[in-house]
Jmol script that loads the backbone (N, CA, C; Angstrom):
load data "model"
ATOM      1  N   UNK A   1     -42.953 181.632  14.101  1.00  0.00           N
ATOM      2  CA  UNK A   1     -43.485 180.368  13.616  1.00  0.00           C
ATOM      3  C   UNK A   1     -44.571 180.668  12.583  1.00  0.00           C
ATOM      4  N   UNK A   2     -44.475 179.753  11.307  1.00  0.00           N
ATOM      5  CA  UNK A   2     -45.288 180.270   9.905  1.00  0.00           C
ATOM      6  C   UNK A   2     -46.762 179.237  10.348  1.00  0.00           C
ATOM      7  N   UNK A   3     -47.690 180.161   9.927  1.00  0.00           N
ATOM      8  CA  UNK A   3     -49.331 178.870  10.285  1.00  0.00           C
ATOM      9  C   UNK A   3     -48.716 177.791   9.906  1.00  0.00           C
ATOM     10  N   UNK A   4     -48.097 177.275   8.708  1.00  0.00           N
ATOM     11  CA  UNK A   4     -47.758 176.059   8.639  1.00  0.00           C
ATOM     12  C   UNK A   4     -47.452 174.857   9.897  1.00  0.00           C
ATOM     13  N   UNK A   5     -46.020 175.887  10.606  1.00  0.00           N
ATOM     14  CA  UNK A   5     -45.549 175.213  11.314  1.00  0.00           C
ATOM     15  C   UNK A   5     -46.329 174.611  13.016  1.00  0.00           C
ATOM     16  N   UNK A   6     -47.255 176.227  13.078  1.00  0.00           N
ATOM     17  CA  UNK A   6     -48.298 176.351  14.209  1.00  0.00           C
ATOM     18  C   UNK A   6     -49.299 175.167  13.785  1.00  0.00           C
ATOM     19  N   UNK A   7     -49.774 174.615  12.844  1.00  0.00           N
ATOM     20  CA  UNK A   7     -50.576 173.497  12.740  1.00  0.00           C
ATOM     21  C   UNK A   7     -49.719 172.272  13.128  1.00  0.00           C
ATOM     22  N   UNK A   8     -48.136 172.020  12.296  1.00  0.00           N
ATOM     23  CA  UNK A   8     -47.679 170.902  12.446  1.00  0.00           C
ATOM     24  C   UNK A   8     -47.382 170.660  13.971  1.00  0.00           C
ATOM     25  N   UNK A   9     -47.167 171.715  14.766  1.00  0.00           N
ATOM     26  CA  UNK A   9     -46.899 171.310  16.270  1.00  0.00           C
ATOM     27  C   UNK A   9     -47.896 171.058  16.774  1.00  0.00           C
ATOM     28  N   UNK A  10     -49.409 171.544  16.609  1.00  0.00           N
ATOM     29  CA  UNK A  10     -50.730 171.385  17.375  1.00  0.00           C
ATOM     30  C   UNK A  10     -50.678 169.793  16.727  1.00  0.00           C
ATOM     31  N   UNK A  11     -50.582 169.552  15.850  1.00  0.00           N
ATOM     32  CA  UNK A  11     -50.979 168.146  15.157  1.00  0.00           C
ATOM     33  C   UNK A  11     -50.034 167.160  16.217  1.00  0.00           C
ATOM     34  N   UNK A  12     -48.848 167.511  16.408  1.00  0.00           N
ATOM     35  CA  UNK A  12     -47.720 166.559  17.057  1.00  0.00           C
ATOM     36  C   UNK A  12     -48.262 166.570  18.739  1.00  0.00           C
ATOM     37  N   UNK A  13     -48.457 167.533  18.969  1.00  0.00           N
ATOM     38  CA  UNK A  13     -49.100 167.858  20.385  1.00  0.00           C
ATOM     39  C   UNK A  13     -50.635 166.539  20.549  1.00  0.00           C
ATOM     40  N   UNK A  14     -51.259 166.695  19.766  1.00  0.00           N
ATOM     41  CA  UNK A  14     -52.333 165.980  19.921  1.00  0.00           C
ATOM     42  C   UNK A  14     -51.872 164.323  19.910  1.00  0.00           C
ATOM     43  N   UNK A  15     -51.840 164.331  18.478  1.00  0.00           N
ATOM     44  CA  UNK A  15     -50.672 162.864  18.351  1.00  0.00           C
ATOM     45  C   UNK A  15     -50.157 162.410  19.798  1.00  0.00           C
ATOM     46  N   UNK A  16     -49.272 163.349  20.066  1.00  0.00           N
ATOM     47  CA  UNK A  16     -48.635 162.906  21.693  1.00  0.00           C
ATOM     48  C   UNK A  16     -49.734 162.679  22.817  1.00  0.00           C
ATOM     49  N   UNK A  17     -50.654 163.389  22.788  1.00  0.00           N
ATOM     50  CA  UNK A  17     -51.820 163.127  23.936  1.00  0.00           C
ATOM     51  C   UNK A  17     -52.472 161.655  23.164  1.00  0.00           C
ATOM     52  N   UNK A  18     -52.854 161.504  21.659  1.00  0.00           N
ATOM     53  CA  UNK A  18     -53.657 160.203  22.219  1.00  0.00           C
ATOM     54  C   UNK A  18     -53.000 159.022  22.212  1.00  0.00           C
ATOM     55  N   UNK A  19     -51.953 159.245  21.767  1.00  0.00           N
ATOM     56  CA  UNK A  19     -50.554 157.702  22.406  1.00  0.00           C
ATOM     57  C   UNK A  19     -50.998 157.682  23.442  1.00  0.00           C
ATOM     58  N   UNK A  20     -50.479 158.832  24.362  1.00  0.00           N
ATOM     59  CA  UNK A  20     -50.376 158.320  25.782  1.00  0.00           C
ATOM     60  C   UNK A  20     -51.724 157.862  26.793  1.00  0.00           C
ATOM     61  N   UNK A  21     -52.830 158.655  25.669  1.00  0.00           N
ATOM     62  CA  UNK A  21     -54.146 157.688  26.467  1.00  0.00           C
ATOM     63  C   UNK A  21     -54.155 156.211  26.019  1.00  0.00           C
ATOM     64  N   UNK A  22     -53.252 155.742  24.608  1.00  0.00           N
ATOM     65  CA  UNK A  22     -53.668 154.517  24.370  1.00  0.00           C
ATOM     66  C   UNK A  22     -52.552 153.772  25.331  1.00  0.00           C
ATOM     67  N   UNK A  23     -51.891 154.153  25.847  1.00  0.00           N
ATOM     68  CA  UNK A  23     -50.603 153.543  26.931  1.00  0.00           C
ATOM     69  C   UNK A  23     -49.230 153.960  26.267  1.00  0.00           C
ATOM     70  N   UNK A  24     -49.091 154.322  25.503  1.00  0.00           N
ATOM     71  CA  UNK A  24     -47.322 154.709  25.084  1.00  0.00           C
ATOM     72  C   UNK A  24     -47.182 155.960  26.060  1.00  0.00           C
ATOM     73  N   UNK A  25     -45.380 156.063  26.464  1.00  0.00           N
ATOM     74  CA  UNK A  25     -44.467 156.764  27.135  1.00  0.00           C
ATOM     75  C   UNK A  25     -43.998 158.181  26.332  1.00  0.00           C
ATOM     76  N   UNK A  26     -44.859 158.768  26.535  1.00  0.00           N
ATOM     77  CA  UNK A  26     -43.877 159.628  25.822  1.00  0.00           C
ATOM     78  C   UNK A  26     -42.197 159.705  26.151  1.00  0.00           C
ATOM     79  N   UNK A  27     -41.402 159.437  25.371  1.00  0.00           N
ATOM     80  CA  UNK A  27     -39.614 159.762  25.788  1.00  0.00           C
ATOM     81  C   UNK A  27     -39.076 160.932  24.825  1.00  0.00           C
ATOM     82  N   UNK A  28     -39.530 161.376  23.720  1.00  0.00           N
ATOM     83  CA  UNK A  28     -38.584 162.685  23.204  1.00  0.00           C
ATOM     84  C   UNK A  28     -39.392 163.320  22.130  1.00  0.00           C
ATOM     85  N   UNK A  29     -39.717 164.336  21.955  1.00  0.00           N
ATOM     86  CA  UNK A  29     -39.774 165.238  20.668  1.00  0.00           C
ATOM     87  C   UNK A  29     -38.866 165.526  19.207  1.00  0.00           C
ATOM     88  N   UNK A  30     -39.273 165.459  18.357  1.00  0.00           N
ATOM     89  CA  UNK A  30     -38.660 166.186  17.456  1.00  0.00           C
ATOM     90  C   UNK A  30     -37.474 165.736  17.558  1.00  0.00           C
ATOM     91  N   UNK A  31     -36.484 164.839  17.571  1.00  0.00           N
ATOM     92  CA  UNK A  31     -35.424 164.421  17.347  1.00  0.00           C
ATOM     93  C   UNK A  31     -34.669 164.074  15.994  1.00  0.00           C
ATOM     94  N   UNK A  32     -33.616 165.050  15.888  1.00  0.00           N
ATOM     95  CA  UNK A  32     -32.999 165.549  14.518  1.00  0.00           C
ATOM     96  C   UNK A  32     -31.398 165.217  14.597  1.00  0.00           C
ATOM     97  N   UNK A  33     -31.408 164.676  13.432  1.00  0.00           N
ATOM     98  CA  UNK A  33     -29.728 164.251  12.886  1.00  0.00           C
ATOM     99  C   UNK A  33     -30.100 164.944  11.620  1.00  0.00           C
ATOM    100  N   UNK A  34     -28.851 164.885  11.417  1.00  0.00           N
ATOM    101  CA  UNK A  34     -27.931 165.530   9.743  1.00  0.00           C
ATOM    102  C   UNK A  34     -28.949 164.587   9.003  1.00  0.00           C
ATOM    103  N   UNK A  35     -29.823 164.761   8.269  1.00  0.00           N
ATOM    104  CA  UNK A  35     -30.562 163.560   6.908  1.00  0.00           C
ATOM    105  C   UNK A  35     -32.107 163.094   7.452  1.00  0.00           C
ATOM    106  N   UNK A  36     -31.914 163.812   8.841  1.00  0.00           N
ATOM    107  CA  UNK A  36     -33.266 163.104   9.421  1.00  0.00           C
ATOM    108  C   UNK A  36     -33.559 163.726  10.704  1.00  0.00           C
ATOM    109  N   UNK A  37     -35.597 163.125  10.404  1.00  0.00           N
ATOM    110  CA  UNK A  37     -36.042 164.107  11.978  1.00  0.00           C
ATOM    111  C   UNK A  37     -37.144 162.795  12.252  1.00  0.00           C
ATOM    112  N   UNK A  38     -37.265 162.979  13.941  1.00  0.00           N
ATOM    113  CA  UNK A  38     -38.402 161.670  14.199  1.00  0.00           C
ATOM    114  C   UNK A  38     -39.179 162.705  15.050  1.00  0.00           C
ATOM    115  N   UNK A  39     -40.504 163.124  14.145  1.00  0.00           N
ATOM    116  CA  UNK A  39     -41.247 163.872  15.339  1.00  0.00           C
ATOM    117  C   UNK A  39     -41.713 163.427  16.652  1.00  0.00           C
ATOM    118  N   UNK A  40     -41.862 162.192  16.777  1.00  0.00           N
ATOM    119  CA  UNK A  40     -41.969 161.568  18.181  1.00  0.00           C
ATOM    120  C   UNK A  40     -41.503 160.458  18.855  1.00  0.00           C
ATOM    121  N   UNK A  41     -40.966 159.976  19.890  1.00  0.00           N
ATOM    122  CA  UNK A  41     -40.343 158.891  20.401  1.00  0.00           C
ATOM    123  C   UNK A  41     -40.986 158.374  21.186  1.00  0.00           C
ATOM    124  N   UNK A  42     -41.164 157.033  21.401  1.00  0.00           N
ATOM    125  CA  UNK A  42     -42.454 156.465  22.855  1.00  0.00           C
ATOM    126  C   UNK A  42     -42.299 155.341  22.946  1.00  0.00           C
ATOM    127  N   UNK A  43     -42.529 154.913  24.169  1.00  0.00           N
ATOM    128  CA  UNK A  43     -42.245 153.546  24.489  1.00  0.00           C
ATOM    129  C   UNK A  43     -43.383 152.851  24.824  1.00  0.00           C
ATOM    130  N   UNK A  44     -43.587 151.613  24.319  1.00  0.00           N
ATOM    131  CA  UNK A  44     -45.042 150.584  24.299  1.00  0.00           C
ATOM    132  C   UNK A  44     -44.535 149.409  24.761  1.00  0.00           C
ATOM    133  N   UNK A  45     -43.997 149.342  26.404  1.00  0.00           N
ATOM    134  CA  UNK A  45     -44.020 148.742  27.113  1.00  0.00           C
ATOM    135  C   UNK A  45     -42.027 148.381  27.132  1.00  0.00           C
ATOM    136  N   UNK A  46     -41.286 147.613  26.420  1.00  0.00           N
ATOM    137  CA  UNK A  46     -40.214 147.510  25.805  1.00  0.00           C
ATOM    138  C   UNK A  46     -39.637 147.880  24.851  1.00  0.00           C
ATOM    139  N   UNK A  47     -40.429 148.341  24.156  1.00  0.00           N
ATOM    140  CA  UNK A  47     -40.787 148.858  22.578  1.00  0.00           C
ATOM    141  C   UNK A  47     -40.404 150.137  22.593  1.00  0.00           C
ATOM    142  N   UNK A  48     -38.850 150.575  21.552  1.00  0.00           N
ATOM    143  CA  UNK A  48     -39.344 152.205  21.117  1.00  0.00           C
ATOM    144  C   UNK A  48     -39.830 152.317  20.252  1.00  0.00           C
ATOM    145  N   UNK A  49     -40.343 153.233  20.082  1.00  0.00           N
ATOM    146  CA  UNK A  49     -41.858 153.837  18.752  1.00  0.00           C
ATOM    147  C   UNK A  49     -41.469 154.793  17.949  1.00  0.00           C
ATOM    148  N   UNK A  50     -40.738 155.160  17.218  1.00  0.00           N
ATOM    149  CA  UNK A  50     -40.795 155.949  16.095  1.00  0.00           C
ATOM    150  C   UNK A  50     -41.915 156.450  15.635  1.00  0.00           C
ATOM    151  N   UNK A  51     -42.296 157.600  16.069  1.00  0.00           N
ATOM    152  CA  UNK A  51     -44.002 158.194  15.167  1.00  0.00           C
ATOM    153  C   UNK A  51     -43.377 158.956  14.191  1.00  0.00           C
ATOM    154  N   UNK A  52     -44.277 159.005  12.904  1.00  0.00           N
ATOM    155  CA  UNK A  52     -44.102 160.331  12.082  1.00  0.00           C
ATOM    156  C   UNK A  52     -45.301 160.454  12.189  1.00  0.00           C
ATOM    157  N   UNK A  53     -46.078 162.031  12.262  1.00  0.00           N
ATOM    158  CA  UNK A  53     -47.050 162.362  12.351  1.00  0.00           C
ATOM    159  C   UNK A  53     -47.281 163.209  10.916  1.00  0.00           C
ATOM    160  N   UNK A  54     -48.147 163.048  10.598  1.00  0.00           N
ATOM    161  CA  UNK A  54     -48.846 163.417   9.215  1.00  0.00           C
ATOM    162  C   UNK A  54     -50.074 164.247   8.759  1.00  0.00           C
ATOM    163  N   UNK A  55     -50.233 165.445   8.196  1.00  0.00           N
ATOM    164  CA  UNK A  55     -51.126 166.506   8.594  1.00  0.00           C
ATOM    165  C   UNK A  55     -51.049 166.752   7.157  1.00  0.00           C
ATOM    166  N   UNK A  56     -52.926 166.694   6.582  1.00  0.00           N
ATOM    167  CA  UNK A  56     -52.928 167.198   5.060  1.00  0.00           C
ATOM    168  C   UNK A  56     -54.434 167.605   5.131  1.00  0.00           C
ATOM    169  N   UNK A  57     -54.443 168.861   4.622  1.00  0.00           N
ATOM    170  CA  UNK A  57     -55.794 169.374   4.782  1.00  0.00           C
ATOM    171  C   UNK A  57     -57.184 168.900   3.731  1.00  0.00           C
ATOM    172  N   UNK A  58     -56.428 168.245   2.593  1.00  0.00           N
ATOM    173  CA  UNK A  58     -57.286 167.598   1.459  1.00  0.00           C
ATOM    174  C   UNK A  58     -56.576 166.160   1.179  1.00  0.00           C
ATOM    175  N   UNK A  59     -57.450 165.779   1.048  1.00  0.00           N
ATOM    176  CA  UNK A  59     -56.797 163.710   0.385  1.00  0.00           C
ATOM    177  C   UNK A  59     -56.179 163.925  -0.928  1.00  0.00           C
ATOM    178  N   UNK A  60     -55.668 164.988  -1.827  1.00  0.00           N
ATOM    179  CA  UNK A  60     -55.109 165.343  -2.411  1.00  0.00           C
ATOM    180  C   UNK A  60     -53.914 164.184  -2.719  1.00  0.00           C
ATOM    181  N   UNK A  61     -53.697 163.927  -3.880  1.00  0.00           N
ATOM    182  CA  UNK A  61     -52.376 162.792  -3.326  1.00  0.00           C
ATOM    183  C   UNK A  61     -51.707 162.357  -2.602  1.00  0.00           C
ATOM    184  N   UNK A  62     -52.982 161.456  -2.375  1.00  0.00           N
ATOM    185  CA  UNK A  62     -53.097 160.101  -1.337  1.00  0.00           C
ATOM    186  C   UNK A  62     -53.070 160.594   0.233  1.00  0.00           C
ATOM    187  N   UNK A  63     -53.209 161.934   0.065  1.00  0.00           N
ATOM    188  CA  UNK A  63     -53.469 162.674   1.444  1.00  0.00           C
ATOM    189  C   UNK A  63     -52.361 162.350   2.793  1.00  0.00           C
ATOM    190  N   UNK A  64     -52.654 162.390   3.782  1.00  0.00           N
ATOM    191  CA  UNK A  64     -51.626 161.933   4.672  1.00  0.00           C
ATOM    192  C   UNK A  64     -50.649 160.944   4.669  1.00  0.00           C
ATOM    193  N   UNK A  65     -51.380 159.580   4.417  1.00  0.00           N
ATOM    194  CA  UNK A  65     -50.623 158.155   4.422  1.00  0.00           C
ATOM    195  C   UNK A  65     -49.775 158.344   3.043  1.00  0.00           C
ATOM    196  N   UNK A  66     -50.280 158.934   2.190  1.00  0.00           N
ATOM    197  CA  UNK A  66     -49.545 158.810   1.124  1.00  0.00           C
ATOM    198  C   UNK A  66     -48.685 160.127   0.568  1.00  0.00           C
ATOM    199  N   UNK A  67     -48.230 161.011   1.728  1.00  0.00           N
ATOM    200  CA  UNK A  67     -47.135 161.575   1.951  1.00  0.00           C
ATOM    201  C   UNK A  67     -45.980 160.854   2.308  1.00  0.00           C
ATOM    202  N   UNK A  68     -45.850 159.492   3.111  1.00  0.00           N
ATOM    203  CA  UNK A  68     -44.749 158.810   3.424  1.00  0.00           C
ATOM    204  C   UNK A  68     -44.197 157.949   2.672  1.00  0.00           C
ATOM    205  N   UNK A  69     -43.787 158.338   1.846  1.00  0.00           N
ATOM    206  CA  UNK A  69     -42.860 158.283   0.607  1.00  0.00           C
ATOM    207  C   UNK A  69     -41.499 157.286   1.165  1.00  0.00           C
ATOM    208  N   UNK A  70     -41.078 156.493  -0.085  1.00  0.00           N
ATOM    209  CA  UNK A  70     -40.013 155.970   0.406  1.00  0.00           C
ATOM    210  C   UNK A  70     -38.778 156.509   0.815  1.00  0.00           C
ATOM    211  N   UNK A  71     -38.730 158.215   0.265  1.00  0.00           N
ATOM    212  CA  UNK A  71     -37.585 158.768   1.129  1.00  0.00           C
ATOM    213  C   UNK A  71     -37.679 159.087   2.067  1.00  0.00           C
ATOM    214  N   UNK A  72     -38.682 159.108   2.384  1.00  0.00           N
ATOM    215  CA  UNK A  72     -39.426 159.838   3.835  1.00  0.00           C
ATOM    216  C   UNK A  72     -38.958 158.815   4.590  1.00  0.00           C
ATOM    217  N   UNK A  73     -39.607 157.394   4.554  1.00  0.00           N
ATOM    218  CA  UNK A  73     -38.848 156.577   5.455  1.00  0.00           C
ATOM    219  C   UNK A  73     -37.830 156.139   5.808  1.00  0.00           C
ATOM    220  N   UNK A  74     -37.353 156.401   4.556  1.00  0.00           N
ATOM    221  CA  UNK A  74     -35.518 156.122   4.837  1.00  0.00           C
ATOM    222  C   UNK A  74     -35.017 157.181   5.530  1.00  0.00           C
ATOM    223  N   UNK A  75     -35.004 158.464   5.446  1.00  0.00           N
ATOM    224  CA  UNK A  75     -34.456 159.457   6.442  1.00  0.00           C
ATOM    225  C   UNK A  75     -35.214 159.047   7.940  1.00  0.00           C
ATOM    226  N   UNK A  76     -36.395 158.810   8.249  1.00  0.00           N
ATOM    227  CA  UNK A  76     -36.807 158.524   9.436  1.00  0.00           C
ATOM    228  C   UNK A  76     -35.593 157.477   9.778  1.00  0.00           C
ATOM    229  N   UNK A  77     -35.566 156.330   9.141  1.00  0.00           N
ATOM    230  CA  UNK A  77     -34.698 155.302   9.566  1.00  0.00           C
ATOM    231  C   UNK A  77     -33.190 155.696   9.697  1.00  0.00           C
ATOM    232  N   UNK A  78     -32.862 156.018   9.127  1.00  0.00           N
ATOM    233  CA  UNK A  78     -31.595 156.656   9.865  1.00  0.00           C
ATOM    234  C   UNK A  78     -31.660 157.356  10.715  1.00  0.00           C
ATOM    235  N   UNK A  79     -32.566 158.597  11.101  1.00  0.00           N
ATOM    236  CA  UNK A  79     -33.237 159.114  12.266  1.00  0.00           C
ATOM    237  C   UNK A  79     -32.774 157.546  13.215  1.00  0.00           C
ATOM    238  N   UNK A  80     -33.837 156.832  13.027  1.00  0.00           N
ATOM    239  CA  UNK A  80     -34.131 156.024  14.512  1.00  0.00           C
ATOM    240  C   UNK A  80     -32.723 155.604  14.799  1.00  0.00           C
ATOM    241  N   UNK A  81     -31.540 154.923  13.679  1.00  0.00           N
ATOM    242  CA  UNK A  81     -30.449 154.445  14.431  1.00  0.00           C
ATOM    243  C   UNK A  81     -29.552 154.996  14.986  1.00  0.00           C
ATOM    244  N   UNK A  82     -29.259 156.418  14.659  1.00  0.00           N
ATOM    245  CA  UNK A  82     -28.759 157.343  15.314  1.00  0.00           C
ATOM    246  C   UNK A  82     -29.407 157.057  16.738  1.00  0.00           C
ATOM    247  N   UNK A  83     -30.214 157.543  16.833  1.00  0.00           N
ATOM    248  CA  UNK A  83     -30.968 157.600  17.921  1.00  0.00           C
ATOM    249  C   UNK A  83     -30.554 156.089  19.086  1.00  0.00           C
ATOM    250  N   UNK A  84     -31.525 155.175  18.312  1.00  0.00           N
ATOM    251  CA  UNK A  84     -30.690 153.752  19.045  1.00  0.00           C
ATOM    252  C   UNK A  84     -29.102 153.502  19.407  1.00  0.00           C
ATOM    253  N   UNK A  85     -28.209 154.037  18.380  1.00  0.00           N
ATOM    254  CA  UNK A  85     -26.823 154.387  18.975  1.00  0.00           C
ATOM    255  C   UNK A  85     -26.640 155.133  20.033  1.00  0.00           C
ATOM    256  N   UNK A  86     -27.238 156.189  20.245  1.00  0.00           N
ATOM    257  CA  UNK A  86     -27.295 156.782  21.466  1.00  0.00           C
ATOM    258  C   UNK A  86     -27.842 156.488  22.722  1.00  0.00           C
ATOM    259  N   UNK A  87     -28.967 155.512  22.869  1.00  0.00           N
ATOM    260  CA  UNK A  87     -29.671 155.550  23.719  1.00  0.00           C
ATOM    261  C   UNK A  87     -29.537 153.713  24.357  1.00  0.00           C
ATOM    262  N   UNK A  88     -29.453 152.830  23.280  1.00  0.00           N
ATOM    263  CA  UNK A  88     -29.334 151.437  23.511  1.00  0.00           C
ATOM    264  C   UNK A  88     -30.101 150.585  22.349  1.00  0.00           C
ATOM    265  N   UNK A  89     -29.572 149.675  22.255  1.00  0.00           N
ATOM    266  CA  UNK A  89     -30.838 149.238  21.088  1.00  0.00           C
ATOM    267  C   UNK A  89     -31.787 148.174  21.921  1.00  0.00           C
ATOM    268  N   UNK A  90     -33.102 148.519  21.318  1.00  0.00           N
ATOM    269  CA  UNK A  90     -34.729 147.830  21.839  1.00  0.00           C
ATOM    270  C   UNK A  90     -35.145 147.223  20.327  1.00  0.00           C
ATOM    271  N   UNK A  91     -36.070 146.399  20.892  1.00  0.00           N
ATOM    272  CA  UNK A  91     -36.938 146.349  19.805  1.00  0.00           C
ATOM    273  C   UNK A  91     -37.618 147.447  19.492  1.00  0.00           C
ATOM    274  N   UNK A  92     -37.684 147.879  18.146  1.00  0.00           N
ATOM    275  CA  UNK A  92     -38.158 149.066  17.374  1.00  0.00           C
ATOM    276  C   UNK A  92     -39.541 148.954  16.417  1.00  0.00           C
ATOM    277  N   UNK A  93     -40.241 150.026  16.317  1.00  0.00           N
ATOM    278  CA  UNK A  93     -41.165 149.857  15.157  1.00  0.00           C
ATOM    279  C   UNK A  93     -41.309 151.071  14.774  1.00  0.00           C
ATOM    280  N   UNK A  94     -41.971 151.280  13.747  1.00  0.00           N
ATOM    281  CA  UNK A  94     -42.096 152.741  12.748  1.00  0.00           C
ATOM    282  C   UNK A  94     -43.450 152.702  12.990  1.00  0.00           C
ATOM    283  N   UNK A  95     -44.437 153.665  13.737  1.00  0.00           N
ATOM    284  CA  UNK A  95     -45.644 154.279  13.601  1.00  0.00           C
ATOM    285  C   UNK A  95     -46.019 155.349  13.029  1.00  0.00           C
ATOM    286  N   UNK A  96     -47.491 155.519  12.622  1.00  0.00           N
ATOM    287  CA  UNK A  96     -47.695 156.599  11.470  1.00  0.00           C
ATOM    288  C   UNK A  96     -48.742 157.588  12.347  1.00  0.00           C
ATOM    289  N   UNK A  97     -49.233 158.802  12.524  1.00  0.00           N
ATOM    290  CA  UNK A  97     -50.497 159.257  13.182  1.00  0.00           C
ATOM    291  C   UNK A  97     -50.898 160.441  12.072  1.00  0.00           C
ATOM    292  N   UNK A  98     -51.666 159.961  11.324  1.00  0.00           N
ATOM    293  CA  UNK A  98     -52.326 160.822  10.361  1.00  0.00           C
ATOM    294  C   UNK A  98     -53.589 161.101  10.721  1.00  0.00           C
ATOM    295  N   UNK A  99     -53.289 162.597  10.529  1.00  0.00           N
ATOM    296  CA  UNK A  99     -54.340 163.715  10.393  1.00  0.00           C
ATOM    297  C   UNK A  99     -55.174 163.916   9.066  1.00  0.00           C
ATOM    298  N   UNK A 100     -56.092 163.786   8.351  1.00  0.00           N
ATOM    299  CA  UNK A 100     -56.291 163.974   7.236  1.00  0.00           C
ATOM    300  C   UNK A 100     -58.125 164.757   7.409  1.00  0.00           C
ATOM    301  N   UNK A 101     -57.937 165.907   6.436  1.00  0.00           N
ATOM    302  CA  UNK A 101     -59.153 166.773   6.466  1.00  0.00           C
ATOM    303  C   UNK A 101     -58.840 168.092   6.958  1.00  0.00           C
ATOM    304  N   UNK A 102     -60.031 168.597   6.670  1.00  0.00           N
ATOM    305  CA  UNK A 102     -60.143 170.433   6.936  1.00  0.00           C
ATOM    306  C   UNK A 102     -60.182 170.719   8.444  1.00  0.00           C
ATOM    307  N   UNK A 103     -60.783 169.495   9.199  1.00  0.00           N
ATOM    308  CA  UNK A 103     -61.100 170.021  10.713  1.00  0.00           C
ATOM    309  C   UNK A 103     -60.158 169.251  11.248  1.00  0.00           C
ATOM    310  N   UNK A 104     -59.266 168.323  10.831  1.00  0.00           N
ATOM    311  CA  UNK A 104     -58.032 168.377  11.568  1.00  0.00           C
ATOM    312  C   UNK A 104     -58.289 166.996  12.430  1.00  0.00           C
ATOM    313  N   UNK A 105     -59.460 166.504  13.000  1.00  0.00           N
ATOM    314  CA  UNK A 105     -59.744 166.132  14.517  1.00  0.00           C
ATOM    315  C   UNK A 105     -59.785 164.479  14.401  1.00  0.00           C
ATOM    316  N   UNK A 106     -59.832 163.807  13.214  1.00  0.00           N
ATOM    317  CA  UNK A 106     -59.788 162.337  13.091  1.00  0.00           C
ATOM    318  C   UNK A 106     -58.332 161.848  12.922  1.00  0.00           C
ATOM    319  N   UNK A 107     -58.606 161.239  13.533  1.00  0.00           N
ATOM    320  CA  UNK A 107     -56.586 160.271  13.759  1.00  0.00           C
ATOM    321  C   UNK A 107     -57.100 159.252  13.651  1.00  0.00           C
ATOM    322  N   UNK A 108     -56.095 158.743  12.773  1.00  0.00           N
ATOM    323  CA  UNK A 108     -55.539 157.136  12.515  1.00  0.00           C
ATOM    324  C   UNK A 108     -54.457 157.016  13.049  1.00  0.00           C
ATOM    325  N   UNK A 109     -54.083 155.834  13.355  1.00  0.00           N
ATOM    326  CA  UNK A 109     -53.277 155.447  14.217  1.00  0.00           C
ATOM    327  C   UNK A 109     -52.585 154.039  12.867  1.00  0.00           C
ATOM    328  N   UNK A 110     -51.364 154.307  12.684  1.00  0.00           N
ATOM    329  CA  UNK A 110     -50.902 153.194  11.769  1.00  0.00           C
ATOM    330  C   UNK A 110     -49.833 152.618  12.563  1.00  0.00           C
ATOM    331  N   UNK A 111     -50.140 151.424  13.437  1.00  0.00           N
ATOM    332  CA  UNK A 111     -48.764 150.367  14.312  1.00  0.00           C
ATOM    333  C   UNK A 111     -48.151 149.809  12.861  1.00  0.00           C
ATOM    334  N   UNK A 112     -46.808 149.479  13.326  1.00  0.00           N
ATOM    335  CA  UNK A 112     -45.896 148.895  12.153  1.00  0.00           C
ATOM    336  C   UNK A 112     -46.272 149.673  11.063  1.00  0.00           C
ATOM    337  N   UNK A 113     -46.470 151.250  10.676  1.00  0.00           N
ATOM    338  CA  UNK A 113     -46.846 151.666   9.214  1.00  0.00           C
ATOM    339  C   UNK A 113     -45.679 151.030   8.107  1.00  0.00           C
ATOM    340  N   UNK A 114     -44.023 150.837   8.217  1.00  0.00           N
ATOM    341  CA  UNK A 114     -43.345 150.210   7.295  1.00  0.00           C
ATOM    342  C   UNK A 114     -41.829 149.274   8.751  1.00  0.00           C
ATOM    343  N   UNK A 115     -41.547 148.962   7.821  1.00  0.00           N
ATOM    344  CA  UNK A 115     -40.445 148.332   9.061  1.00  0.00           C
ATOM    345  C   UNK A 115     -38.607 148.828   8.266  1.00  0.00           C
ATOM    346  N   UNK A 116     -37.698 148.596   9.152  1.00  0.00           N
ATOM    347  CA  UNK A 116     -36.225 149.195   8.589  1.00  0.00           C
ATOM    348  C   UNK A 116     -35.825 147.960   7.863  1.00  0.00           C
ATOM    349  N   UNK A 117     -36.262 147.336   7.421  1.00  0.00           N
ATOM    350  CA  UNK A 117     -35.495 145.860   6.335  1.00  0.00           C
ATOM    351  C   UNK A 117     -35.292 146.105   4.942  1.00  0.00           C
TER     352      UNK A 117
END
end "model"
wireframe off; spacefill off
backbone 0.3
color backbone group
C-alpha cells in the first residue's frame, strides 16, 4: 500500500467512526462496479447513504469539496444503482465527508452533497 493509499483508508476509517457516532449504520466498504466505487455505505434510519470521502492536503483547487467533479458523481451514481439492484431499492442520498488540510483532523460532513436527477 503507497502513503497515498495508507492516508485514503485512515481518512475512510475515521469518516466511518464519526457517522456512526452521529447515528448512521455502517453496511459496506469500498464497494466497486466496472465505472465505479462508493467508499462507504450506511444507513440513517431507512435511508441508504452513499459517502464519498474526500482527502486534500491544501485547498488547492477548491480543495476537497471541489474534487467532486461532475464525473465523479456520475460514476458514484452508477456505483449506487448497481448496488440498489442488488440489495433492494430505499430511499437514497449522496453524502460527502471531507477532509481538508495538513493535519487531516477537521471533517465536514455534506448531507444531500448532490442528488441522482
Amino acid at each position: 500500500m503507497t502513503s497515498r493509499q495508507a492516508k485514503g483508508a485512515a481518512a475512510e476509517q475515521r469518516a466511518a467512526e464519526y457517522l456512526q457516532k452521529q447515528g448512521l449504520t455502517l453496511v459496506e466498504r469500498n464497494f466497486r462496479v466496472r465505472g465505479g466505487e462508493i467508499d462507504l455505505i450506511c444507513r440513517d434510519g431507512r435511508t441508504t447513504v452513499f459517502v464519498e470521502v474526500r482527502l486534500r492536503s491544501n485547498g488547492n483547487f477548491g480543495g476537497a469539496a471541489g474534487s467532486i467533479t461532475g464525473s465523479k458523481q456520475a460514476r458514484l451514481i452508477l456505483a449506487a444503482r448497481h448496488w440498489l439492484l442488488r440489495h433492494g431499492e430505499t430511499p437514497c442520498r449522496f453524502d460527502c465527508v471531507l477532509f481538508d488540510g495538513a493535519d487531516q483532523h477537521d471533517i465536514q460532513w455534506l448531507r444531500n452533497a448532490f442528488s441522482a436527477d
